[in-house]
N, C-alpha and C positions, 0 to 999 in steps of 0.2 A: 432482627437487624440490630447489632449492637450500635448504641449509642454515642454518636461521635468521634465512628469508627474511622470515616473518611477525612478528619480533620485530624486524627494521629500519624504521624509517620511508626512511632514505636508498635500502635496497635500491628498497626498494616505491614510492619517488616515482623510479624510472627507469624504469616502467610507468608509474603514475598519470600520465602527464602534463599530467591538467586538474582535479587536484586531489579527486577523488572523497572522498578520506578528509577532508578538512576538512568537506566538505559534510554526512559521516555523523557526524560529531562534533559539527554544529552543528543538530543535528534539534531540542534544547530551544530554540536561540533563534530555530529558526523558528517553534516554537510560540508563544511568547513574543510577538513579533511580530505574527501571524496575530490571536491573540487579542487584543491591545492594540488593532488598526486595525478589525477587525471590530465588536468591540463596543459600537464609538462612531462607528459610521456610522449614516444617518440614512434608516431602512428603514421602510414604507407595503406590509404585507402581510396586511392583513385574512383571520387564521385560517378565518372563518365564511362566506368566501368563496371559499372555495381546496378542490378534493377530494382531490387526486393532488399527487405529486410527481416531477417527472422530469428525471433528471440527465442530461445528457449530455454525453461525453465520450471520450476515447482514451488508450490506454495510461496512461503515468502521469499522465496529467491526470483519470482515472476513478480513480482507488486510492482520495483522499479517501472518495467517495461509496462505495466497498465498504466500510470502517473504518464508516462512520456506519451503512450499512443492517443491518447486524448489530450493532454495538453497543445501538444503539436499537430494538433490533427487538420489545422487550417494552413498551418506552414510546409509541412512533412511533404516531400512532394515525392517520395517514394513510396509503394506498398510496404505497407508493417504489417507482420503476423507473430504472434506470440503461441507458440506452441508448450504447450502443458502433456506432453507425453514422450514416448521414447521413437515417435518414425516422426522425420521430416516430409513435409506436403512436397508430392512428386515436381513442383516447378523449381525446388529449389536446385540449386547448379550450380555453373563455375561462374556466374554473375549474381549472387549472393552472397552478402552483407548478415553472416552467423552470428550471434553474442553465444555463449553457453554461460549458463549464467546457474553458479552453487555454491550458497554459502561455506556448506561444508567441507563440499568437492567430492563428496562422495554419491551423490543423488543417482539412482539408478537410472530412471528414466532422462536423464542429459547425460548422462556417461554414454548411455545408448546411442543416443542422437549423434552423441561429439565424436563418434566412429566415423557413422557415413558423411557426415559433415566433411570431415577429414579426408575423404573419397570423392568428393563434391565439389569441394572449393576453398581458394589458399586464401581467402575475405573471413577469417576467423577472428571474433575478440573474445577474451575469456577473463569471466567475474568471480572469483572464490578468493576465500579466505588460506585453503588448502585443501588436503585431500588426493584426491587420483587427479582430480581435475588439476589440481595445480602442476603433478607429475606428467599430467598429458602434454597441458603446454608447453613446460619444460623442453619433454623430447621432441617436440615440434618446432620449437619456435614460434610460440603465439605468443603476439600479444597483449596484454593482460595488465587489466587492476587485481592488485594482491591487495585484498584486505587486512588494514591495522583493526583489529576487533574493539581496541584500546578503551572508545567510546560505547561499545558496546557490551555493560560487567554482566550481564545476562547470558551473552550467547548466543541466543535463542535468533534465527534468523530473518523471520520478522520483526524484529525489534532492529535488524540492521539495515532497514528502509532508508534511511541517510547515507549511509554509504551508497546502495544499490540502485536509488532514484536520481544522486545525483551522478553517479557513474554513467550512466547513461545518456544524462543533459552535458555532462562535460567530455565525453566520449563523442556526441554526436556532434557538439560545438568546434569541438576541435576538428574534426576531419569535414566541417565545414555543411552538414546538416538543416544544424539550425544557428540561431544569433542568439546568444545569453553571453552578456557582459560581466566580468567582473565583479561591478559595479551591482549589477543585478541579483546577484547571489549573495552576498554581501546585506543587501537591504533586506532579502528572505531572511539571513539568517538573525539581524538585528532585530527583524520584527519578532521570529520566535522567542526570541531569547529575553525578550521586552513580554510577551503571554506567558511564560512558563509564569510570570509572579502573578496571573492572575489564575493559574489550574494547577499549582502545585496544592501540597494536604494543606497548607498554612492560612490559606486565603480561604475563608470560611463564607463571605456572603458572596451570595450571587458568584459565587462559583460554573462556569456554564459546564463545564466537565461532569460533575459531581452531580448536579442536578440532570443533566442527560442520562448519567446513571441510575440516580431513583428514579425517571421515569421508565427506565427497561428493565428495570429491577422484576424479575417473575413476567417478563412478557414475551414474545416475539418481536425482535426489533425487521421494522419493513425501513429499508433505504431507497428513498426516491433523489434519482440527480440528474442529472442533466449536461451536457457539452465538456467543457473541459475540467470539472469538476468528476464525470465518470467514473476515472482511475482512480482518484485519489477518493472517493468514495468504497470501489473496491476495497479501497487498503483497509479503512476504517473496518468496513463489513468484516474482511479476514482477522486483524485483530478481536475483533470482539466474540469470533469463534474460537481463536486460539489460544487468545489469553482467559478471555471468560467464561467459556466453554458454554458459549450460549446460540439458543439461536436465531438464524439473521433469513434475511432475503432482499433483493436487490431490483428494483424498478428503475427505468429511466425513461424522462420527458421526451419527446412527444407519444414513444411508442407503446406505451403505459395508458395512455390517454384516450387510444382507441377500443381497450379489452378490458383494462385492469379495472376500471371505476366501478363496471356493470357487477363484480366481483365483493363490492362489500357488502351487497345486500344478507346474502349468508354464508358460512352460521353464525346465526345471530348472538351464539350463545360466545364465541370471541370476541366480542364487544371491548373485554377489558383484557385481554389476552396479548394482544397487538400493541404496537408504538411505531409510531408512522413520523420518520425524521426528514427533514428536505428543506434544502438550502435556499436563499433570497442571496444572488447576487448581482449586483447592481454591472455585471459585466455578462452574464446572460444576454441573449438578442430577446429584444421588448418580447415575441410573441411567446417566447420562454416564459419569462419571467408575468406575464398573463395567464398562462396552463399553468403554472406553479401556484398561483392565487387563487385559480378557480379548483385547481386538486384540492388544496388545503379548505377551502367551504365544503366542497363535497366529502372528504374524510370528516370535517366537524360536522356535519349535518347528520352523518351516520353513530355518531358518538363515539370515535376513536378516538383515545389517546392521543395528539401529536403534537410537536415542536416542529417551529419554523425557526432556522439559525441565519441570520442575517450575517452574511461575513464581513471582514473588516479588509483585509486585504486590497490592495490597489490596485495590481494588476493578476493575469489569470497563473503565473507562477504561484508568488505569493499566496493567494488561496488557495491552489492545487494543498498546499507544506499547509496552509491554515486548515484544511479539513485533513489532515494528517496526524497533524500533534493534536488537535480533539479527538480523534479514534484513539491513540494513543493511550491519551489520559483516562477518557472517557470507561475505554475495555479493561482499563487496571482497575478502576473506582468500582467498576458493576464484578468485577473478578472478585472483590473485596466483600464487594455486599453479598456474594454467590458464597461465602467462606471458603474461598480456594485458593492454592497455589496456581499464580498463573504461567509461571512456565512449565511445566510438566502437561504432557500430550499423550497421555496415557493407551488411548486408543490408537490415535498412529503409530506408534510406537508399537503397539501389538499386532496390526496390520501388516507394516515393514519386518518384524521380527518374521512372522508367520509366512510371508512372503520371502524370504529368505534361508526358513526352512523346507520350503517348497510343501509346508503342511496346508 
């Protein structure tokens, strides 16, 4: 591990070579953005018409739609399902509420979908930057967020989780969903922007970023969450496969509680292999936030590895974007300590290549 690798920006931009870390630094003004173009487009989505909702999408073009189906999941008073593949579940129909959602626009498996879709029901909203998908809607007439990338010098479609997370709080807001104010988006995006000066390279002590990553540094990271924290859990867990090409797995409260404990007994030889991360938030319901106390004695009793991250955040938006821009930072700092470029996906890449030679 080079030495004060993490407190260089010039070290770490001889990895970085496509910019990753501006991208993670500019998560408030993809919100900012998202929010701005969304809220003033001009959408035809009769609530009393509509049963279901069904996102569909891949890798990081799906993260939005986990952040919302958990955030919302006590106000949401429709079915949400997020589909990760190329056939829609047989109930969807002409009272379906579609997103199709590609950064690219090219994603095979939602091009799939955005056919029968299209065969199904005129409740279409479409998320890309460009691509086929941007020319589907075109010829269709959908309605759509077109992605300004601008914020985003990377590229890389997980890194454009501000656009696509808020596209969908200000998508659903508008057509009357859910309630997020202005005002509310606004105080997310100040408080980010107020942490980047404590997780950027600069700020060397007590870094919480930096230090989350020397503890995964060479381990398995284990994510345990809980309620509206879920999603944005998720995200973190996918950056830190994609940017740091490492590996993760994902637990959540209470259902964790009844299988997973009995589970650390062995092998006993991962003792130091593992990192077991899990949140303290003070917006948790109490008996949450008591299986969250009593996991974290039982993971130290076994001699695991783990951090408890106590968030700061006010309310449950706000912390959703607070365990966000900690993946963020977090999967670049341990991409760094991994000696690697974190945008390049060398293995998907040869997967979809291969997949498209039909080899």
């Amino acid at each position: 591990m080079s030495e004060g690798l993490l407190d260089s920006r010039q070290k770490m931009a001889e990895l970085d070579k496509s910019n990753i870390l501006s991208s993670v630094e500019a998560l408030g003004d993809q919100i900012e953005e998202a929010w701005q173009v969304v809220s003033q487009l001009s959408l035809n989505f009769p609530l009393e018409e509509i049963n279901n909702i069904v996102w569909v999408g891949m890798g990081g073009s799906a993260l939005g739609a986990w952040l919302g189906k958990y955030l919302f999941k006590l106000t949401l008073k429709l079915p949400f399902e997020i589909v990760n593949h190329y056939q829609l579940p047989a109930y969807a129909d002409e009272r379906s509420l579609i997103i199709l959602s590609s950064y690219s626009g090219n994603t095979e498996e939602v091009l799939a979908a955005a056919k029968v879709a299209l065969e199904r029901t005129k409740y279409i909203f479409v998320i890309t930057s460009g691509g086929q998908l941007l020319q589907l809607a075109k010829e269709n007439k959908l309605p759509l967020y077109l992605i300004d990338p601008k914020h985003n010098p990377s590229n890389q479609p997980r890194m454009a989780i501000g656009y696509a997370a808020t596209a969908l709080i200000a998508f659903f807001n508008r057509i009357g969903l859910v309630r997020v104010s202005e005002d509310q988006m606004k105080e997310v995006v100040k408080f980010l922007k107020t942490r980047n000066s404590i997780l950027r390279p600069e700020y060397k002590d007590d870094n919480l970023a930096k230090l989350l990553a020397y503890n995964a540094f060479k381990r398995l990271v284990v994510f345990i969450s809980a309620d509206h924290l879920i999603g944005a859990t998720h995200v973190f867990n996918n950056q830190v496969n994609e940017n740091a090409k490492n590996l993760t797995t994902e637990l959540v409260i209470p259902e964790m509680n009844h299988h997973y404990l009995e589970a650390l007994s062995f092998p006993k030889q991962l003792r130091d292999d593992l990192f077991f991360l899990l949140w303290d938030s003070e917006l948790f319901l109490p008996r949450i936030r008591r299986r969250i106390e009593l996991t974290k004695q039982i993971i130290d009793k076994k001699d695991y590895p783990h951090q408890l991250v106590k968030l700061e955040g006010k309310d449950v938006l706000t912390q959703a974007f607070e365990v966000i821009q900690l993946g963020e930072y977090t999967s670049f700092y341990l991409a760094m300590l991994n000696g690697i470029d974190p945008a390049p996906i060398p293995n998907v890449d040869f997967l979809k290549k291969n997949l498209k030679n039909g080899t």
